[in-house]
N, C-alpha and C positions, 0 to 999 in steps of 0.2 A: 288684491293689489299686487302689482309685478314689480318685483323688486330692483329689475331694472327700468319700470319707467314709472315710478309713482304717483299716483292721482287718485285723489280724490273724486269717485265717481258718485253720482244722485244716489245706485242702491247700494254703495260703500256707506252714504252718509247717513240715511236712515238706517242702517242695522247699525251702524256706531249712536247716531241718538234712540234707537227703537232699544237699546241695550239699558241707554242711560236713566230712559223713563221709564226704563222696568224694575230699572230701580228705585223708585221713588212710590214709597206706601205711603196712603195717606189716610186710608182706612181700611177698613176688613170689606167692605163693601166696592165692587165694581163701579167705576166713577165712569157717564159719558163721557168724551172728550171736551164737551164743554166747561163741564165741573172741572176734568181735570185741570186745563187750560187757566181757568179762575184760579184754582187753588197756586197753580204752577205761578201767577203773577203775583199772587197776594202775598205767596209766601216772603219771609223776613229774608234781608241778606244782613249776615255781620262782615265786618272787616277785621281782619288780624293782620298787627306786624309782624314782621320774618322776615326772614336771609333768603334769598336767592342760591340755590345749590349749581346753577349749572357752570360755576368753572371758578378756579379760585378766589376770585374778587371777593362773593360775599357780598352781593351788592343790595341796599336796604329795600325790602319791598310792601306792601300791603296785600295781602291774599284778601279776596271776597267768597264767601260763604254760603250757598243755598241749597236748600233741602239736603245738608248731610254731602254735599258736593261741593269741588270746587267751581268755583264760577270764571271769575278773570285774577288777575294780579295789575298791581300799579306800582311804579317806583316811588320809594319814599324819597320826597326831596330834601328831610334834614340829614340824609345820609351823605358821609363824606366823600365815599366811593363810586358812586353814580350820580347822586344832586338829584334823584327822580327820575333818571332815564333807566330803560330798563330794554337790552339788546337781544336780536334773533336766536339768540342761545336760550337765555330767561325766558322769552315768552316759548321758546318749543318743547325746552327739555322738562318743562308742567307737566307735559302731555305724557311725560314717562310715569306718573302716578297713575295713569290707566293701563298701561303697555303689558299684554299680555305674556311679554317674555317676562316678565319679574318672577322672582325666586318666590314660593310662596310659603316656603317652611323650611325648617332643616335640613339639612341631606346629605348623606354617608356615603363614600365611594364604598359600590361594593363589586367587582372585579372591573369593568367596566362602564359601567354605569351607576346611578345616583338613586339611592332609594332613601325616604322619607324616615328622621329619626327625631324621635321627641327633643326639647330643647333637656331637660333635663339627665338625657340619654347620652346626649351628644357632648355636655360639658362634662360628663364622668369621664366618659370614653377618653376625651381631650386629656382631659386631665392627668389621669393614669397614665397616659402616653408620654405625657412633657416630663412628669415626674419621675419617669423611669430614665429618659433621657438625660435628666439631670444629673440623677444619681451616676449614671454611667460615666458620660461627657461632661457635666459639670453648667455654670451656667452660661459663660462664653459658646455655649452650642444653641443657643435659640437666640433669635431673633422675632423684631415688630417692624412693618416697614408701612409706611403709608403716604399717601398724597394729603399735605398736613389740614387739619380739622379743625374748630373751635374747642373739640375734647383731646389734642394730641398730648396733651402734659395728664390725662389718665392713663393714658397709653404710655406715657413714658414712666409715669410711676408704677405701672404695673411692671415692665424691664425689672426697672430698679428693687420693686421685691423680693424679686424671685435671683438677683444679684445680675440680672445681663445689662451691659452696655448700652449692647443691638439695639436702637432705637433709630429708624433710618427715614429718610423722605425721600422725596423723587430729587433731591439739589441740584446732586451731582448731574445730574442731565439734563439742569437748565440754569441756575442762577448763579451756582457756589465762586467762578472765577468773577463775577460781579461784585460779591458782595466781598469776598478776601481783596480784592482790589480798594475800592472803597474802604475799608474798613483799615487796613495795610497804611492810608495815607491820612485819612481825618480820622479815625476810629469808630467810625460806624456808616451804614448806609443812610443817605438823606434822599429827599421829597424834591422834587421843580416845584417851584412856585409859579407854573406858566402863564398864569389869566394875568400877573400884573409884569410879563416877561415883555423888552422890546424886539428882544432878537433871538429865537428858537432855534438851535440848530441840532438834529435829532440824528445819530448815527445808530444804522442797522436794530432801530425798534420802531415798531409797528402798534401803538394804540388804539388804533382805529381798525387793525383786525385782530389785536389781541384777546378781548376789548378789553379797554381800560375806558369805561366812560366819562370817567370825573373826569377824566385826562384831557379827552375830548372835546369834550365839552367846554373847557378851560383853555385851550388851544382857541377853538373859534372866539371864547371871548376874547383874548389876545387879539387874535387879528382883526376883531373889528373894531378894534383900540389903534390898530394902525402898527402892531408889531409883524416882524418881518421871520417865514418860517422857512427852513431849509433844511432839507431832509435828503444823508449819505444813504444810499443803500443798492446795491446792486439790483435789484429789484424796486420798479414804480409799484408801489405799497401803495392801499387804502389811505396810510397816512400821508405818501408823497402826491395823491389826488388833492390835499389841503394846502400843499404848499405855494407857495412861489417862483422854489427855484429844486430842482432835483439833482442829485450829482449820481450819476452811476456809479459807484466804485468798484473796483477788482477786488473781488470775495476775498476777505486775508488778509485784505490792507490796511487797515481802518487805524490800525498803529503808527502806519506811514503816512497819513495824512495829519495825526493829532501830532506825531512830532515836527513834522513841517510848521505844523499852528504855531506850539509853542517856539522854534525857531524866530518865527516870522516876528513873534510877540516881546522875545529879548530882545533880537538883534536892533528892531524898529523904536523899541524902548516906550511899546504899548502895554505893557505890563500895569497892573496898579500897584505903585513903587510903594506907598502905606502898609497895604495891608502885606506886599510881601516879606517888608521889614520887620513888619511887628508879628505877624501870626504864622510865620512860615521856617522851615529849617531847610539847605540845601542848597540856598538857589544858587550860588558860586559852583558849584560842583553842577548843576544841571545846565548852566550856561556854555561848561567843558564839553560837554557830551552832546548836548541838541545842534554846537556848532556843525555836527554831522549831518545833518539833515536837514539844508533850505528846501525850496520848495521843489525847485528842477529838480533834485533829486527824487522828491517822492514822486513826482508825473511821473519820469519811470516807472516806480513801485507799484502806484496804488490807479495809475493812470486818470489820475484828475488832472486839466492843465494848472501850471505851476501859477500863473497869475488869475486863478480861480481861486487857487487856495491863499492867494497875498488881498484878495479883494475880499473874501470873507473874512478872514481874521481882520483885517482892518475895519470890516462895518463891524464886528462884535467888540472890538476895543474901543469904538467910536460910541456903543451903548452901555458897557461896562460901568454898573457891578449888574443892573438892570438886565442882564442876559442870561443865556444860560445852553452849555452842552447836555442834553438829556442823561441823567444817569443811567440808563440805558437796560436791559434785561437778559432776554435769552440772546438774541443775536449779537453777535460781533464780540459780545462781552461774555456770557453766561457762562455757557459749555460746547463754547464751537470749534476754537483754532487752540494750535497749541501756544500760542500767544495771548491767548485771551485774558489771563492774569495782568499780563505789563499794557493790555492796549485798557485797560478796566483803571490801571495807575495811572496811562498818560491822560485819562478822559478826568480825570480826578484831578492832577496836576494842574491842565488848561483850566478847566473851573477855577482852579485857585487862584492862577496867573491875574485871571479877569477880577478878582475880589469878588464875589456873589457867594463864597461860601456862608450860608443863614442871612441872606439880604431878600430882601424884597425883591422879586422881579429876578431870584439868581436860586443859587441849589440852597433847601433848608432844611434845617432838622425837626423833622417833625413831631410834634406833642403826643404820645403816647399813655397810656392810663396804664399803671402799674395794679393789678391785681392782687388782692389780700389774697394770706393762706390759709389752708386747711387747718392747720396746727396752731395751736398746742389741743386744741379739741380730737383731732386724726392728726397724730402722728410721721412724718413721712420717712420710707424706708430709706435708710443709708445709702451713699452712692457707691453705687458699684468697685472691686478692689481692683478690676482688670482693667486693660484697655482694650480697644475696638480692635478684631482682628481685620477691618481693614485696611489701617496704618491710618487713621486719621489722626493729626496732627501729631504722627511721629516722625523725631527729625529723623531725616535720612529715607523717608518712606512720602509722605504726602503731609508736610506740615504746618500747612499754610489753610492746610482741609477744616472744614465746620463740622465741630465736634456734635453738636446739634443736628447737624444732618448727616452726617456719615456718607458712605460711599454708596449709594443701592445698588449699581450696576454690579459690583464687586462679590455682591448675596451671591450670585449663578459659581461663579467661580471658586467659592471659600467653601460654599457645598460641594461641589464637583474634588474638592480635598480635602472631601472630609470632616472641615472643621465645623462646620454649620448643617445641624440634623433637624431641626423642628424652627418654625415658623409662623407666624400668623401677616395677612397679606389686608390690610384694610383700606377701601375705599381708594382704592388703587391697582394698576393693572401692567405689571412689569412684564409680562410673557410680548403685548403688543405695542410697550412704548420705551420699551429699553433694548440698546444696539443690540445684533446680534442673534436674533431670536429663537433658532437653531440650538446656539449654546443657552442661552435660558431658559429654555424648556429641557434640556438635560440635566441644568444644574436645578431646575427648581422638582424637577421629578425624583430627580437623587434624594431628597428627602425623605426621613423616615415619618417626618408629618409636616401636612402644610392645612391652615386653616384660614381660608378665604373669607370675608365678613364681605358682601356686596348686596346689591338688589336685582343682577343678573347674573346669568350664569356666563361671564364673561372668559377670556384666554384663561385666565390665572387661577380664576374659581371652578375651568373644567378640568384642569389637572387635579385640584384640590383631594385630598383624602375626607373632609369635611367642609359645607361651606353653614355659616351661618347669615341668614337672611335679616339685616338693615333695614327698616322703615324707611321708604320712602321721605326726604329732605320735608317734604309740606305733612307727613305722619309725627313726627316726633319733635320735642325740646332737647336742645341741647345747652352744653356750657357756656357761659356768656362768652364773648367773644369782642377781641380789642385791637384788631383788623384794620378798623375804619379813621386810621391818625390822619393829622393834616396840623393847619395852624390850631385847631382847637382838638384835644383828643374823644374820643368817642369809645362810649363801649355800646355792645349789641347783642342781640338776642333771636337765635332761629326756636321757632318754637310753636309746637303741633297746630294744625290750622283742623284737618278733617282727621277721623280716627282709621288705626290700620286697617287696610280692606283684608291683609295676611294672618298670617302666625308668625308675623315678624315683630323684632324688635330696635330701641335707639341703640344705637352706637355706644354711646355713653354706659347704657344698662346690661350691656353685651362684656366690656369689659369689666364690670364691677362684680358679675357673673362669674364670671370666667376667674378672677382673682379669688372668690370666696371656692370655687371648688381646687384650685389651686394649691390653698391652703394658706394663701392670703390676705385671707377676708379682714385682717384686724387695721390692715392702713386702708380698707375700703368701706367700712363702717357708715356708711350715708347716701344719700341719695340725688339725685339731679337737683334737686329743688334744694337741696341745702347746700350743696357745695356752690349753686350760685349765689345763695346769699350771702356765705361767708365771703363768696369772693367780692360778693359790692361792694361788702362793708366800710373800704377803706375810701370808699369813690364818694361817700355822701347820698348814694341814691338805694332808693329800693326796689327788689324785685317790681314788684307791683310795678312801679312807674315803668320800670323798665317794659314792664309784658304791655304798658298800655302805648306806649310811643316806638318801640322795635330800637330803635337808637337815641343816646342821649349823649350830651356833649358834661365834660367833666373837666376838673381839671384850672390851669392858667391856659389865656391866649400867648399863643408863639411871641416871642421877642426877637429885634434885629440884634444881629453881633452875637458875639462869646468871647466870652474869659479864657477859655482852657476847655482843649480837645480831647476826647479820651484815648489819648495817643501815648508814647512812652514820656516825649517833650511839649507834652501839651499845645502842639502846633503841627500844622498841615505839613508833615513830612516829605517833604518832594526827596530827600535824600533819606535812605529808611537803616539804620543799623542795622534792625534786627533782620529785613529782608538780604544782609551782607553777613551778618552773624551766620545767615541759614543757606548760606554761598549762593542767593539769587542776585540776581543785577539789584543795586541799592536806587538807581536815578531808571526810569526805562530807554531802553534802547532798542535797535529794531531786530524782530528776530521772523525769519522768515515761517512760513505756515510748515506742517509736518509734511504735507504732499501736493503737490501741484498737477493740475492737467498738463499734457504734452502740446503745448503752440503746435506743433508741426504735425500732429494727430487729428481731422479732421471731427474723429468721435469721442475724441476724449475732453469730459467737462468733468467740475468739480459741483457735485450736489449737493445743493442745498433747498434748504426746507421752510414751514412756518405757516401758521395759523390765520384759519380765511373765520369772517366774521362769523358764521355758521356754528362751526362747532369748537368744541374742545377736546383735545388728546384723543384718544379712543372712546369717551366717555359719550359722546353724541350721538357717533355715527350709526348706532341703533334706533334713532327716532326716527320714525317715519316723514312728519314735516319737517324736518331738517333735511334728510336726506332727499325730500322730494325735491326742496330749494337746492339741493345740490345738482340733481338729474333735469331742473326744471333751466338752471342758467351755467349748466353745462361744467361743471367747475373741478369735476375729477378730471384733472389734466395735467399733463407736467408741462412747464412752463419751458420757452427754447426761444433762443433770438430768433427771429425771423432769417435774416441775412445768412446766419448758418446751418438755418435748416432747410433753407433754399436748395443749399449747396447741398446739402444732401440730397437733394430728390425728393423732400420731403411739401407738402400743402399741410394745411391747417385742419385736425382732423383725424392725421393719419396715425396709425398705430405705430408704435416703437419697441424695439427692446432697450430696456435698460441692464447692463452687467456689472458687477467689481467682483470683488476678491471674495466675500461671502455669500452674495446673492446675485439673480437676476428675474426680470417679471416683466409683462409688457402692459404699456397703459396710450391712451390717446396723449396726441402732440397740442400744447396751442404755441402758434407762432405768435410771436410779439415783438414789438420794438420796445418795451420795455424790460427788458433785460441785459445786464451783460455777458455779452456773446463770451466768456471763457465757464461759463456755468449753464444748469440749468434746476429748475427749479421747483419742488411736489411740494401739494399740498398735505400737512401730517393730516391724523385722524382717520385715515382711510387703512385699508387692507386689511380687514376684521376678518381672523380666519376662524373662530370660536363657530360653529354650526348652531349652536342655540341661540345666536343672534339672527336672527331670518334674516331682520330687513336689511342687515349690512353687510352679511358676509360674501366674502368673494368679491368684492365692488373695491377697485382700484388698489393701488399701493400705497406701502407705506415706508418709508427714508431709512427705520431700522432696520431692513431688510437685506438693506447694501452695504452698515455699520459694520465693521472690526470692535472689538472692544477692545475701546481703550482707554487710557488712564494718564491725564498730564501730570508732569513731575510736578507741580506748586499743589493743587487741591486735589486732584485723582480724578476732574471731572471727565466728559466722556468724549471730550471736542468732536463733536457730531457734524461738524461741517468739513471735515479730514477728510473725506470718501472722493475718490475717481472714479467716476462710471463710463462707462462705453456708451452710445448712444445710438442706434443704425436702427435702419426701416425695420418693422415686422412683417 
């Protein structure tokens, strides 16, 4: 197969099934192809439920089982995250449980290359290394970082053993200004309640190439309820294909259009007067401050006409509490602008204005299953006496940062001085999906040990000094998992469906391993299977049911209204002390993006980025049916208004260079009218430079390529949508 034009040909397909029936014994005696054919139909199929691994969701699904193989998968429809649908990612990234690039055992760097080491070899060796490290540097020198898991709270208690903080996710580089936003104003993140929503108005998120399928799915029920959908986004998204009415916005702006709403919604005195009386603190002091901002004002800003934005805010006051602004994710809110914290508070605030905070049809909080502990049976080790050497939620530093996620991009640079010497990198791939890539592969080679847990030999795991081999997602059980909230909370269960085809192990049994040769094994005394049953314990249900249904609902059903926020004043703070205590704006105001492209520069645009239904982060673009559907509908491409690429001399097609300040690469143009002409636009997951990835390497770019690292003053995230590029023919 050519990696640049993928296809499945007649004798590609019989040496991939001539492989599959070579595997399948069914006695010591040579079978005609008739017999086998019989036996082949006759055979049983079981069904198992399971988790879906290919991208965060976790979406519930049913594997089928035949002769010791897997057969197909199905979405499970009492899961809360899909409802049974199950998206181009799930059914491809299956096919990586055959993928012959998979790691098949352990493997030790040894000068250059990776030679095969026992597992029991390999965790001495580790071990010895951490602990010497320890001794030297103490335990503020190691670190754990991961793209988060159903088992991340082993991983965190393993940190916490051995006394490190370092407990890190991917946040900082996509949700953390979201969620500090949120969190800053109601005191936690909440749920849409879209399928019973009248009026959807979705700023710079994309569920429909995220995917988020419940999401979806709940949307179209909406609208064929007769609710009305509208989607900001400087880009015609997958999701703005669903809508009504699309609004291009100017990348950076999205602050400038939510405070114009809320202007529009005092001044007009569409507000709902109840609930801002009773459940709200501020709003005299945000009446002061939004007087700044009608609408003409933001049509300059954010360049939406000023009586587009007086017509929507009037049709969402006219459905109000029944509506709802999308609480939103990576874009516009997450980790993209250096605004992205206040434009996350004003997305927060307008929800209030409208009353739909926990209503029906408005933003809710959703039902959660709180998990039993280990203890007092396993012990758990004391929390750490230091704090995070990368200023997370220190004032004066990044205080507003989730202590829970820590800073990851900040790992390259904390090594690069020193202070961070040993590491373990799980289920996660920072070398090709954090800014900068250059400096993090300096900072992560600076290390005097890094130890990669994956199922290829991916960027991170070929720099690795060890990598340890992960069971494929449909191989192994893991910890239950409580992902799947909504109005009714759910807990869930990924768990082994066919047995490892490697010398691989779960995740789960990897760190439990790792702890006992560490030296300690005494807070890790047990095993997969008991640490979920202690954890059901509290939920009423059992192992068992649970292995027999994949998901089960637990718990109270969701109520309308609340008492008390978990905020400092028990009420939706539109005015916030504590963000005025920590010298940030207390009400939001408008604060312009950290860089702009040059109007007057015909090649300068400001890039940005985002997830096509296909794949996820770098984690796909090694599957071959993925990647075929990518070669097959053209889709590595950066995205450029049409009208300005005109001007350039440019057809639909043509090759580019893209340049900034750290990087430059060339990739095919596609012209479109769905863009706004001061940007332009790539799809992530592409630019696999790892050579043990066949199918993907070398095939397109990737957005971190042209990243500066860098770090907003409120959470430290990476505002990834900062970057000016150059854009001219190649």
């Amino acid at each position: 197969m050519d990696k640049h034009n993928p296809k499945l040909t007649r004798r590609g397909f019989l040496k991939v099934t001539g492989a599959t029936v070579g595997a399948l014994s069914l006695s010591h005696e040579l079978l005609d192809f008739n017999q086998w054919v019989q036996a082949h139909v006759n055979s049983p199929v079981t069904r198992i439920p399971t988790l879906c691994n290919g991208c965060g969701n976790r979406c519930g699904i049913f594997a089928y089982v035949k002769n010791g193989r897997l057969w197909k998968i199905e979405g499970n429809p009492e899961a809360n995250g899909n409802l049974g649908v199950i998206c181009p990612k799930g059914h491809g990234y299956l096919h990586d449980l055959y993928n012959p690039d998979r790691i098949k055992s352990p493997l030790k760097r040894v000068g250059n290359k990776f030679e095969p080491i026992s597992w029991e070899k390999a965790y001495k060796e580790i071990a010895q290394k951490i602990n010497l490290i320890l001794m030297d540097n103490g335990p503020q020198s190691i670190f754990w970082v991961n793209y988060p898991q159903p088992n991340h709270s082993y991983a965190l208690r393993l940190m916490h053993s051995l006394g490190s903080p370092h407990y890190f996710t991917h946040g900082s580089t996509c949700y953390t200004a979201r969620n500090a936003g949120w969190v800053a104003t109601v005191g936690e993140l909440p749920s849409v309640d879209l399928s019973h929503s009248k009026y959807i108005l979705i700023i710079g998120r994309n569920p429909a190439g995220g995917i988020d399928l419940g999401q979806v799915k709940r949307i179209v029920e909406a609208k064929e309820k007769g609710a009305k959908l509208v989607v900001v986004d400087p880009r015609h998204s997958e999701t703005a294909i669903l809508a009504d009415e699309w609004l291009p916005i100017k990348p950076g702006t999205d602050l400038a259009f939510l405070l114009a709403m809320m202007n529009v919604l005092v001044k007009e005195d569409l507000y709902d007067k109840k609930f801002v009386v009773e459940k709200t603190i501020g709003f005299e002091q945000l009446g002061d401050e939004i007087i700044n901002y009608p609408p003409e004002w933001a049509e300059k800003v954010c360049e939406i006409p000023a009586k587009t934005i007086l017509r929507i805010t009037r049709e969402m006051a006219q459905a109000k509490p029944k509506c709802l602004i999308h609480r939103g994710y990576h874009g516009a809110f997450g980790a993209q602008y250096l605004n992205s914290f206040q434009t996350a508070r004003a997305l927060a605030i307008t929800n209030s204005l409208l009353g739909n905070i926990n209503q029906k049809g408005g933003i809710y909080f959703a039902q959660s299953a709180k998990l039993g502990e280990l203890q007092p049976k396993h012990p758990a080790p004391d929390g750490p006496k230091i704090g995070k050497l990368d200023g997370t939620g220190v004032p004066g530093r990044y205080p507003l940062g989730s202590y829970g996620d820590g800073i990851a991009h900040a790992i390259p640079e904390l090594a690069l001085r020193g202070e961070l010497k040993a590491g373990f990198v799980y289920h996660y791939n920072p070398l090709r999906t954090n800014p900068n890539p250059k400096r993090v592969i300096a900072g992560y080679q600076k290390l005097e040990l890094l130890v990669a847990i994956d199922t290829v030999l991916s960027e991170t795991a070929s720099v690795a000094h060890y990598v340890l081999p992960e069971s494929f997602y449909l191989e192994r059980t893991e910890a239950v998992d409580t992902k799947h909230s909504g109005k009714r909370a759910q807990v869930s269960l990924q768990q082994q469906v066919v047995k490892p085809m490697y010398d691989t192990r779960p995740g789960t049994q990897i760190i439990i391993e790792l702890a006992k040769h560490l030296g300690v094994g005494k807070y890790f005394n047990f095993d997969i299977e008991e640490a979920n049953r202690l954890r059901l314990k509290p939920l009423g249900v059992t192992l068992e049911q649970l292995k027999e249904k994949g998901v089960l609902f637990v718990g109270e059903e969701w109520k309308e209204g609340f008492k008390k926020l978990d905020t400092p004043s028990g009420k939706v703070e539109i005015y916030c002390k504590t963000l005025e205590r920590l010298g940030f704006p207390a009400i939001p105001r408008w604060e312009d993006p950290l860089v702009s492209p040059d109007p007057k520069d015909p090649y300068s645009y400001r890039l940005l980025h985002g997830k096509q239904a296909i794949h996820t982060h770098s984690m796909t673009a090694n599957q071959p049916v993925l990647m075929a559907l990518s070669q097959r509908y053209d889709l590595i491409r950066l995205w450029m208004n049409k009208k300005r690429g005109e001007r350039l001399g440019l057809k639909d097609g043509d090759w580019v260079k893209i340049k900034s300040i750290v990087g430059e690469g060339k990739v095919r143009v596609r012209l479109t009218e769905g863009l706004h002409p001061s940007c332009v636009w790539l799809p992530s997951g592409y630019g696999i430079f790892s050579k043990n990835l066949k199918t993907a390497y070398d095939i397109g770019l990737n957005y971190n390529d042209f990243l500066p690292t860098y770090f907003d003053p409120t959470v430290g995230h990476s505002m990834s949508s900062e970057i000016v590029v150059q854009v001219t023919k190649a």
